[in-house]
C-alpha positions as CSV (number, residue, x, y, z in Angstrom):
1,X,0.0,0.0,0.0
2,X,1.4,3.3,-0.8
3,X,1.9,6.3,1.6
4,X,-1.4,8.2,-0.2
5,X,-3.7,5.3,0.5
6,X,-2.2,4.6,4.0
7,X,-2.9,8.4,4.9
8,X,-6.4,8.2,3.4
9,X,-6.9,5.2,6.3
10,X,-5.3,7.4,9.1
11,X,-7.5,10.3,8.0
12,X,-10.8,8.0,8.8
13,X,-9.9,8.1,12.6
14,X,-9.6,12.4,12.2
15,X,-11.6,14.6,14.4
16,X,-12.5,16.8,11.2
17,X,-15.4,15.6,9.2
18,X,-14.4,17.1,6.0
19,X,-10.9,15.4,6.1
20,X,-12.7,12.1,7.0
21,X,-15.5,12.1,4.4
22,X,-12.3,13.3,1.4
23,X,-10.3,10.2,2.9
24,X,-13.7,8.0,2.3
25,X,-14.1,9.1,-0.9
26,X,-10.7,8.8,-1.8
27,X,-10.7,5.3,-0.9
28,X,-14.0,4.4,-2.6
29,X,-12.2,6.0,-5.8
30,X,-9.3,4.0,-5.6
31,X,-11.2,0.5,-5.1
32,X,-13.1,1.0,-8.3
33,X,-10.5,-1.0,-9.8
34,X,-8.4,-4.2,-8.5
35,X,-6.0,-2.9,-6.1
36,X,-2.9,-5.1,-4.7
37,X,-3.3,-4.1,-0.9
38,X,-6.8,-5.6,-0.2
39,X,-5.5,-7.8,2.3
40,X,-3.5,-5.3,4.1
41,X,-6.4,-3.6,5.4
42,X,-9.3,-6.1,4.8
43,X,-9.1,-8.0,8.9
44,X,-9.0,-4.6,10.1
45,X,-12.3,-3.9,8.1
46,X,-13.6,-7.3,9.1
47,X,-13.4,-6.7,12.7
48,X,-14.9,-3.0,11.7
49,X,-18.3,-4.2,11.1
50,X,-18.9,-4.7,14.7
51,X,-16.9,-1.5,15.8
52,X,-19.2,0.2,18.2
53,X,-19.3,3.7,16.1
54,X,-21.7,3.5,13.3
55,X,-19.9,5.3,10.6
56,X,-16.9,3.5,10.7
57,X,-19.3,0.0,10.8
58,X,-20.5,1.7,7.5
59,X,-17.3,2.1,5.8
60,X,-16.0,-1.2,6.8
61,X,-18.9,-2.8,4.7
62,X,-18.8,-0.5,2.0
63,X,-14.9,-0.8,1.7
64,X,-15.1,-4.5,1.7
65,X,-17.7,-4.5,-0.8
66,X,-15.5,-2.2,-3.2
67,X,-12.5,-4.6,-2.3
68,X,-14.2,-7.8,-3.4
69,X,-12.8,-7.7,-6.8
70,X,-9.7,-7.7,-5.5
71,X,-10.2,-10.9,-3.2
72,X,-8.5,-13.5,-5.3
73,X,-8.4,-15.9,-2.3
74,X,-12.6,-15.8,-2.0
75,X,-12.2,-14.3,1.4
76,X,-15.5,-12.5,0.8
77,X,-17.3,-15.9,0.7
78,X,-16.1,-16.6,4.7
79,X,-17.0,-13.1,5.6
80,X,-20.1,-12.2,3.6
81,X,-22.5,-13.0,6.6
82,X,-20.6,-10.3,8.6
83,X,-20.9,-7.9,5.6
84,X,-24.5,-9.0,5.3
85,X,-25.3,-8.1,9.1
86,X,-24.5,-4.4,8.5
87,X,-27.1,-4.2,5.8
88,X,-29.6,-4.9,9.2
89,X,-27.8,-2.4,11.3
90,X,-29.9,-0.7,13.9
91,X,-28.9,2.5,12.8
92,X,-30.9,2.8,9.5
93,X,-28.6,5.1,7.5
94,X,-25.7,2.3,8.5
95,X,-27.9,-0.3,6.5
96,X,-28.6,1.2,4.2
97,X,-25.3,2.7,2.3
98,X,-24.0,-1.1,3.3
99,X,-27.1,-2.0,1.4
100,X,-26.6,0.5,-1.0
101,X,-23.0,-0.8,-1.8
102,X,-23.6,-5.0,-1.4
103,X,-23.9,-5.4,-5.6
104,X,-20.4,-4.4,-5.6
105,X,-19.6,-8.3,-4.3
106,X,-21.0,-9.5,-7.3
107,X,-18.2,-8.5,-9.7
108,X,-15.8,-10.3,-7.8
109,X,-17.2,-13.8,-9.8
110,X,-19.6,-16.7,-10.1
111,X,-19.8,-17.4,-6.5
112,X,-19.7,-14.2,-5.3
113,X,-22.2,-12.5,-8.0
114,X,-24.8,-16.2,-7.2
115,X,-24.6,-15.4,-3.6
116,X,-25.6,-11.7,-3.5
117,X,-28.3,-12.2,-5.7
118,X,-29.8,-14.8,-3.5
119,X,-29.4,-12.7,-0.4
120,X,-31.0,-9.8,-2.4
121,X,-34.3,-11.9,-3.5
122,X,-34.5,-13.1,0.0
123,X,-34.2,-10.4,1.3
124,X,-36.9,-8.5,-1.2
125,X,-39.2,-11.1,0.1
126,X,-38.6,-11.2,3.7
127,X,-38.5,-7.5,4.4
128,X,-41.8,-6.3,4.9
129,X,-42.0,-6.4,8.5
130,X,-39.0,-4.1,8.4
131,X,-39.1,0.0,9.1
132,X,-38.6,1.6,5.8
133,X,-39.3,-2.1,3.9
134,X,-39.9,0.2,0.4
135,X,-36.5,2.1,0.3
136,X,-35.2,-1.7,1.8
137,X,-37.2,-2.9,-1.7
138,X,-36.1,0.3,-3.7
139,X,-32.3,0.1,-2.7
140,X,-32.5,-4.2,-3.4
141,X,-33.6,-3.5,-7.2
142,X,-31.2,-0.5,-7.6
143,X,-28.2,-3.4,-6.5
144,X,-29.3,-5.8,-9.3
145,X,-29.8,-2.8,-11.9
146,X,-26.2,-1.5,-11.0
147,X,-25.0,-5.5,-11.4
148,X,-26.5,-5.4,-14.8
149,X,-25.4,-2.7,-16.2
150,X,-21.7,-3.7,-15.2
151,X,-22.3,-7.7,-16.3
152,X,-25.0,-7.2,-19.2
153,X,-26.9,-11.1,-17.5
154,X,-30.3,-10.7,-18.8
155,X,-31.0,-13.0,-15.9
156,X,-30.3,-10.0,-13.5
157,X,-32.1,-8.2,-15.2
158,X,-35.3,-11.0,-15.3
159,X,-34.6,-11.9,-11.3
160,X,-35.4,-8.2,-10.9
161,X,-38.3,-8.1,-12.9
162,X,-39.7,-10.7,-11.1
163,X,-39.5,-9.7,-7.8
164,X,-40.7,-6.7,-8.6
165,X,-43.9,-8.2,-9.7
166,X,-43.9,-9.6,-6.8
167,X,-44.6,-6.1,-5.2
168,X,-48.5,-5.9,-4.2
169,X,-49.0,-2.2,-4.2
170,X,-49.1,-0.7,-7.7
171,X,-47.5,2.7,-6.6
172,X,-44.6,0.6,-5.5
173,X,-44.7,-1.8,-8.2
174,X,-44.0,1.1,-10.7
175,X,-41.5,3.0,-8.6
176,X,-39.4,-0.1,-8.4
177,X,-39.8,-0.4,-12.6
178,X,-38.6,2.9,-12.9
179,X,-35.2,1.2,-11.7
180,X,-34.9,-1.0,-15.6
């Protein structure tokens, strides 16, 4: 890891919000490609998901799901579940930019791309007795539009299209179309 990246770490644990949030997106930038120092950092953001402070259980997940691509040893397969949890955090904005950033798994291959989309559907279908269950629904179909548009699968696209006819209320039902 160069000195850049390492600083943009060390920035995360600032008490100034602005250099914080430009060390977060700085990071985010630089894991939209493969990058050779996932594993430096990835334990660190593993034990992260449970960190007591909300924003930085946040960034672990969304980190980790920007780093998946560059996971060659599968390590996101063991440590999905953790990932996962975050999506459920008590604190709603927590769950949902880890929601928000969970497609991101999917590019890192087969297994990977299989295993979000099944969480997703489940999800879709067992959410309803959650708080917010529409933006919960809204932010599922959003993940398998952004994995289509970066795989092209028409079967993403047709996994989406059928849980969103799965949707009961019609207002919903055509918000969530707007998505394809």
């Amino acid at each position: 890891m160069d000195s850049t990246i390492k600083t943009y770490f060390e920035n995360l644990q600032s008490d100034d919000k602005n250099l914080q949030y430009e060390a977060f997106s700085n990071i985010i930038d630089a894991t939209k490609v493969e990058v050779d120092w996932a594993y430096e950092v990835w334990d660190q953001l593993v034990d992260d998901l449970t960190h007591p402070n909300n924003h930085q259980r946040a960034r672990a997940a969304q980190f980790l799901c920007s780093l998946a691509k560059s996971d060659p040893e599968k390590r996101m397969l063991h440590d999905f579940a953790a990932v996962w949890e975050v999506t459920k955090d008590k604190k709603f904005v927590t769950a949902r930019h880890s929601l928000q950033s969970i497609w991101k798994i999917g590019l890192a291959g087969t297994e990977q791309k299989e295993m979000v989309i099944k969480h997703l559907v489940n999800r879709f279908d067992n959410c309803t007795s959650e708080k917010n269950y529409t933006l919960i629904r809204f932010d599922i179909i959003k993940n398998l539009s952004n994995l289509y548009d970066e795989l092209k699968e028409e079967e993403i696209k047709n996994t989406a299209l059928n849980i969103i006819e799965k949707e009961e209320d019609k207002k919903y039902r055509k918000k969530y179309s707007t998505v394809f």
